[in-house]
N, C-alpha and C positions, 0 to 999 in steps of 0.2 A: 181947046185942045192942049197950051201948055197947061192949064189946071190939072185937066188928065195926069198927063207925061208928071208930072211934079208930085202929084198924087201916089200915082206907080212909083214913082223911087222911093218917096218916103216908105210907101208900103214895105217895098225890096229891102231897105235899109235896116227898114225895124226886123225884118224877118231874119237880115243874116246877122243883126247884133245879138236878136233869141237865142239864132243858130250857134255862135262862136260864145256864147255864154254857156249854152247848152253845153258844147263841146269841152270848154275849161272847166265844168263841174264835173264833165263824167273824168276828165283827167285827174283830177283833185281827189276824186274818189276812188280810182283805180287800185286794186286791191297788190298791196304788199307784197314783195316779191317775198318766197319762204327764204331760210338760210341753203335749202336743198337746193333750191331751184334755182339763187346765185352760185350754185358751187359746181351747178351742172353746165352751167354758160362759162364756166372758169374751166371748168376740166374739158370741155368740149373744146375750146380753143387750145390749152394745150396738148392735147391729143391730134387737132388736127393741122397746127400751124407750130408746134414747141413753144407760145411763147399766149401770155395776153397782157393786156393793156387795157387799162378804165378809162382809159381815152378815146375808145374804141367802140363805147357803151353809150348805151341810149339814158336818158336824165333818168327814167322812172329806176334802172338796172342800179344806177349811183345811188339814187335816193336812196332807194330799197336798202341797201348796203351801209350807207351810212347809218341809216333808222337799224339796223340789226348790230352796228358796231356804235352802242354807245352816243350818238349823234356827232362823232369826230369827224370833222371834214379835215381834212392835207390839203392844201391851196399853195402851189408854187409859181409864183408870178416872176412879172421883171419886166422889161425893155425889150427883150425877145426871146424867143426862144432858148436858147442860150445862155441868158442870162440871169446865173446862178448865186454869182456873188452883188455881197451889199455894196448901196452906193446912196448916194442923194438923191437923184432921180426914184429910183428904187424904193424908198422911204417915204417921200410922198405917195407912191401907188398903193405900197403898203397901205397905208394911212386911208387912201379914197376906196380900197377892198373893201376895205370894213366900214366903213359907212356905209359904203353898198349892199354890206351885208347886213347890217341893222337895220337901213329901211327897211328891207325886205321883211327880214324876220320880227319888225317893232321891236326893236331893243332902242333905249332911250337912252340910255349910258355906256360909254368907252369901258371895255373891261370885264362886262357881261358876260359875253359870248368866247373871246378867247381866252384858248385854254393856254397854247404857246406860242412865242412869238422868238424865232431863230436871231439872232444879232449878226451872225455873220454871211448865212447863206437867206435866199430870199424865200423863206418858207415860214407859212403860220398853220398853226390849227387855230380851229373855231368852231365849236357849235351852232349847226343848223337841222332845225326840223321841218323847215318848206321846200318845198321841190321847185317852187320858182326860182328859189335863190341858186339851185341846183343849174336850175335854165341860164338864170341871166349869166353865171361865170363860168358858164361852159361857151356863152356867147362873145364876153368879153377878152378880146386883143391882150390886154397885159396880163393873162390868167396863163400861166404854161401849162399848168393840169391841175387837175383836183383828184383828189382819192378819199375813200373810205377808211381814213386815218384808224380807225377802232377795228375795222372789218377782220376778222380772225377765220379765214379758209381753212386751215387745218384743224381748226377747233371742233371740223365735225367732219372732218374728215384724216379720223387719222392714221388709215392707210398711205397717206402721202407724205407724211413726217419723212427728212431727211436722217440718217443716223449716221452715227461711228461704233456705238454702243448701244441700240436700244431703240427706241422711238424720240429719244433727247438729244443723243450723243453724251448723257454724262453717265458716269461709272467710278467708283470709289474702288473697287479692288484691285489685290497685291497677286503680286506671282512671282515665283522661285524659276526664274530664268533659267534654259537649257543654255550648257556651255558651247552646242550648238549655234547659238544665234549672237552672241558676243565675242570677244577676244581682250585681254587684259593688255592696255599699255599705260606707261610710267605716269605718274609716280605710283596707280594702282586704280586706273579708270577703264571700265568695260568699254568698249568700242563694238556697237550695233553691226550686225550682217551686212544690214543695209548701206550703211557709211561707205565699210569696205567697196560694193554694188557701186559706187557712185565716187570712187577715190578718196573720199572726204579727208581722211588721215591723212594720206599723202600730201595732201594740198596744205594741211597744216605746219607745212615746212617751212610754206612761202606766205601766208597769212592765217592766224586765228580770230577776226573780228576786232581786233581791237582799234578805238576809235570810233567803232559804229554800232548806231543804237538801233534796235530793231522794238517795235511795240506791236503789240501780241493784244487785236482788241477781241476780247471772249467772256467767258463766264469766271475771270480772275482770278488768281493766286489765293491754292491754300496758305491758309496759315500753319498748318500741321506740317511743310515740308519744310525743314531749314537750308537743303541744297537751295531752293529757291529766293531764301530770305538770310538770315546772317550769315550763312555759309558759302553763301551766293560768291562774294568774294575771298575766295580760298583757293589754294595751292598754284596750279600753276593760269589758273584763274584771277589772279592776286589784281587790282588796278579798278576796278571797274565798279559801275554803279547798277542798283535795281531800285525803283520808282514805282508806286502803286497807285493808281486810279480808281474811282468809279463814278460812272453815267447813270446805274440801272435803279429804275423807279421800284419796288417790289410792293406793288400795290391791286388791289382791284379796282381799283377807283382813279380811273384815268388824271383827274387834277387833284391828285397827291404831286408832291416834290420833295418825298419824304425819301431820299437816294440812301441804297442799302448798303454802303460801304464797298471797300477794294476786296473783301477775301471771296473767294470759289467755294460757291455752295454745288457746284457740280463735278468737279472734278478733271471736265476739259480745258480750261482756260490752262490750268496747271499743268496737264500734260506737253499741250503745245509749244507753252513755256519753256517747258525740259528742252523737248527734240531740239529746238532752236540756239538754244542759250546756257543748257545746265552745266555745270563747274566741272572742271575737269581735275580731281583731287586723289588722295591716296584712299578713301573710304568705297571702291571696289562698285560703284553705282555707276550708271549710266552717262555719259559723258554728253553736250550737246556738239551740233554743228558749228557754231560759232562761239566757244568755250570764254572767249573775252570779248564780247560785247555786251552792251549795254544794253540793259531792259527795262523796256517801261511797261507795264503791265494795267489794262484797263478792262475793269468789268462792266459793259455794257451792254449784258445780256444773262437771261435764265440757264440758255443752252443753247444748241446750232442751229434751233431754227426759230427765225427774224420771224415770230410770227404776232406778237405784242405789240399793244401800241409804246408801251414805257423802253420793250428791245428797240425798237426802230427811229425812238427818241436818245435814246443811249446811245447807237451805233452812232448818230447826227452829231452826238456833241463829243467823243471821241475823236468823230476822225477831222471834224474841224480846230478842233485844240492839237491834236497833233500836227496838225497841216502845218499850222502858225508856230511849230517848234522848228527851230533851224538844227538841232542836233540829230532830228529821227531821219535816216535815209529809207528805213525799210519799217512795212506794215503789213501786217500780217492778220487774216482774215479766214479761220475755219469754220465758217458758219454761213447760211442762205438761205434762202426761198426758193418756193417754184417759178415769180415772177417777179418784174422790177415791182422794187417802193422806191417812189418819186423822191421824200428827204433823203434816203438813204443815197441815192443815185445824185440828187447834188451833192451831197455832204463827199462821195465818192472824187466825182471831177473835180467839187471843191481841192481835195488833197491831193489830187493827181497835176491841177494847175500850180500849186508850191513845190513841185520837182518829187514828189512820194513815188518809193516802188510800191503800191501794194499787190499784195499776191491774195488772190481769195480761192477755194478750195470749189471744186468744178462739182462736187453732188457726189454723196455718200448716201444712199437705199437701206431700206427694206426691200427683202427681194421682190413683193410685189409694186415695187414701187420704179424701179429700175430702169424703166422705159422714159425715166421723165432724160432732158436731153441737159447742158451742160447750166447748173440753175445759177439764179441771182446771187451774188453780183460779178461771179465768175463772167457771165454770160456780156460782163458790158466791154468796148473796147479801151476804156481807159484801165482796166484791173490786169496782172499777170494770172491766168489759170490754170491750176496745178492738178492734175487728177494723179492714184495708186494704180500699179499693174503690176504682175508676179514677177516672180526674181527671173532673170537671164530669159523674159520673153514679154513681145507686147500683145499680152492679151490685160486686160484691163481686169480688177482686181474684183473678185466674189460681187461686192458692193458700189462696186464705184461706177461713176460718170463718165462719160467719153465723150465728143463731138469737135467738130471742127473749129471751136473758140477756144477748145486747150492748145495752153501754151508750152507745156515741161509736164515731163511724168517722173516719178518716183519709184524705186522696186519696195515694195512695203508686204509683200505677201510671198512666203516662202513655197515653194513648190519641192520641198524634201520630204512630203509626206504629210509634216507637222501644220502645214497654214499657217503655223505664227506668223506675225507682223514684229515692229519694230520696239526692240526695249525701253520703255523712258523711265523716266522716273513718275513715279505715283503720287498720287494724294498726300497719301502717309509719308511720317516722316521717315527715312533712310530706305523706303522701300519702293520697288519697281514692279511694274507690268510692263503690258503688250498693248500698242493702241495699233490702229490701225484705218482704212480709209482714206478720201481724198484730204481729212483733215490733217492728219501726219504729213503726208506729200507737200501738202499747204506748205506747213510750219519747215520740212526739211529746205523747202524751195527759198524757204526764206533765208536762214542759215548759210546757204551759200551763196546769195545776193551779198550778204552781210560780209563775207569772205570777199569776194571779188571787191566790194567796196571801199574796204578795207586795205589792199592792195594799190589800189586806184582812188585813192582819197577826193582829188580833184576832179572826179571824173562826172561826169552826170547821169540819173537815170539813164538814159535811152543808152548812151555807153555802156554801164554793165551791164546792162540790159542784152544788148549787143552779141558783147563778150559772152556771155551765158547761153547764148543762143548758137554760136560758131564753137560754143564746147559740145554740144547734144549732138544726140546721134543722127538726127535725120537733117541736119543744117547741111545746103542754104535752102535743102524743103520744107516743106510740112506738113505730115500727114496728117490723116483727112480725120483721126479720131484720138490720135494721143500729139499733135502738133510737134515742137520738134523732137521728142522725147527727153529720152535721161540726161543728164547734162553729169558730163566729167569734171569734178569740181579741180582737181589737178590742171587739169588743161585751163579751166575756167580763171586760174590765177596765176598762171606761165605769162 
């Protein structure tokens, strides 16, 4: 009888090892997800919840993703959840990931497989092409997440491009300004519609920026504009510095580190620049909001939307190098996605735990695109999020994003007939246009952080923070789609 009994198990045993072999083959062979058919599981969650997350995803959904982006995995690990930044601890797991990761995938050599390795926050890439290896660090405690580091959503879809300008947000042309939409003050500086909308001149009684650096991370400073560069310190601008960066890989080939230099091949990083910080001098151009501050200018991107792997590596070592700068109070961020990316989102809290305002711009449309709700990185709670609404009312502007994680709105859209938006200065050298979008709003928001800060040297984030908050109109509310709205920059620096 036990021979029987002993017989039967072996039997049973061998059957469910067939069975679970069986089963790991047909998974091994399960057929590739298309790029369509990930983009349909992305837009379905954002349609039905605002919002998605690869963490949320079954292994085969990641694999499929990775295998269609280049084989880049994101792996954000640490001590917990939480934990974002480097340490010792940290570095050892670092270190036992990737041997984790080469068993798996038989790689026999350190160095192989990764592509990058963060020094400051706890983030690597690394190529992988098994979907076990997908399993085992979706299973493993010190993994915070993994992403489809290559994965490119709008690359085939690109009805969903955010814009300011276009399907990029970048734009190189000029316009011959109505004297409608500015006003000339001394020594011979136009002063924007909007400024006025928003006290901004006024307040310049009682502080112009000076002492405080605002960086402006984008698509970087033309060299074509000299307001921006040797001009940059002139008239009653006189005092102050401009500093140029750049982060951005412009490459097809994901492990280049061939970085394309500090100047704007687009045309937004320069504008932003303006609205924020442009000189205030006798040469009859566009003035910015914090006329004597300090700029540092980092290109870290193509254009407004994070949608690269080389943008979202750019944006990581930007806004950690600024974090680590003890001069920059304010950062400024016109550009997004539909949803979070993981480095970008440490690299964020990273700078937000060094005492950083950053203000990031709440989604700028194409109008079929409008319905998306307040996008990445606007959307996280460590960022300030600024959306545009028309002049003297809060309806939210032609293009722009609303929802309940905006923090301040901007008047950036003229309702005298014309629609123009806000004058800044252009590409070109001595010449101006019209931008407009929550990416202007962004950049003005910043500006007058920069003003309060400036005022209040000693003060910390969360104070002018504050302050800026008790100048707006809907403060100590906040409505439910423009948060507290305009903010009185007079008031803001009383």
């Amino acid at each position: 009888m036990k021979k029987q009994l002993l017989s039967l198990a072996i039997v049973l045993a061998m059957f469910s090892c067939s069975n679970n072999e069986t089963l790991e083959i047909a998974e091994q062979q399960k057929e590739l997800l298309s790029k369509k058919e990930i983009n349909t599981i992305i837009k379905t969650s954002l349609e039905s919840t605002g919002d998605f997350n690869w963490g949320d995803q079954e292994a085969h959904t990641i694999w499929s993703a990775v295998k269609q982006g280049e084989d880049i995995l994101t792996i954000g690990y640490g001590t917990s959840k939480n934990n974002f930044a480097r340490s010792a601890e940290a570095e050892n797991i670092k270190n036992e990931i990737i041997q984790l990761v080469h068993s798996i995938e038989n790689v026999s050599a350190k160095g192989q497989t990764e592509l990058y390795i963060n020094e400051t926050i706890n983030v690597i890439d690394i190529r992988v092409t098994n979907k076990e290896t997908i399993k085992a660090l979706l299973k493993d405690t010190r993994v915070r997440y993994i992403e489809p580091g290559g994965y490119n959503f709008l690359a085939t879809d690109n009805q969903a491009r955010s814009s300011s300008e276009g399907s990029s947000g970048c734009g190189y042309g000029t316009a011959t300004l109505s004297t409608n939409d500015y006003r000339t003050v001394a020594p011979g500086a136009r002063v924007p519609w909007s400024f006025d909308a928003h006290n901004i001149p006024q307040a310049w009684s009682h502080s112009t920026g000076a002492g405080v650096t605002v960086a402006i991370v984008d698509s970087g400073l033309s060299p074509e504009q000299k307001w921006m560069n040797q001009y940059f310190n002139d008239g009653y601008s006189s005092g102050r510095t401009v500093q140029k960066y750049g982060t951005f890989v412009d490459s097809w080939w994901a492990w280049s580190n061939n970085y394309d230099g500090v100047n704007d091949k687009c045309g937004h990083g320069t504008k932003m620049a303006a609205v924020a910080t442009a000189p205030r001098n006798n040469d009859n151009l566009p003035v910015g909001v914090a006329y004597n501050a300090n700029l540092v200018s980092y290109r870290s991107v193509e254009n407004v939307v994070i949608d690269d792997y080389h943008e979202k590596r750019g944006i990581v070592e930007a806004l950690t190098a600024l974090a680590n700068r003890s001069d920059v109070k304010v950062i400024s961020m016109s550009l997004g996605y539909p949803f979070s990316i993981g480095n970008v989102s440490d690299a964020v809290k990273y700078a937000h735990s060094k005492g950083k305002m950053i203000l990031a711009a709440g989604g700028t449309s194409t109008s079929v695109t409008t319905w998306y709700g307040v996008i990445f990185p606007a959307s996280m709670s460590e960022t300030v999020a600024v959306t545009g609404v028309k002049e003297n009312q809060y309806n939210k502007c032609d293009v722009c994003h609303s929802g309940s994680q905006i923090d301040f709105t901007v008047q950036m859209q003229r309702t005298n007939g014309t629609d123009n938006k806000i004058p800044v200065l252009s590409y070109y050298n001595g010449q101006a246009n019209y931008v407009g979008g929550s990416s202007v709003a962004t950049a003005t928001t910043a500006g007058i952080a920069a003003l309060v800060w400036s005022k209040h040297p000693s003060w910390s984030r969360e104070q002018v923070l504050q302050k800026m908050r008790e100048s707006a109109d809907f403060y100590p509310n906040k409505h439910s789609e423009f948060g507290y709205g305009n903010i009185d920059a007079l008031k803001a620096v009383q």
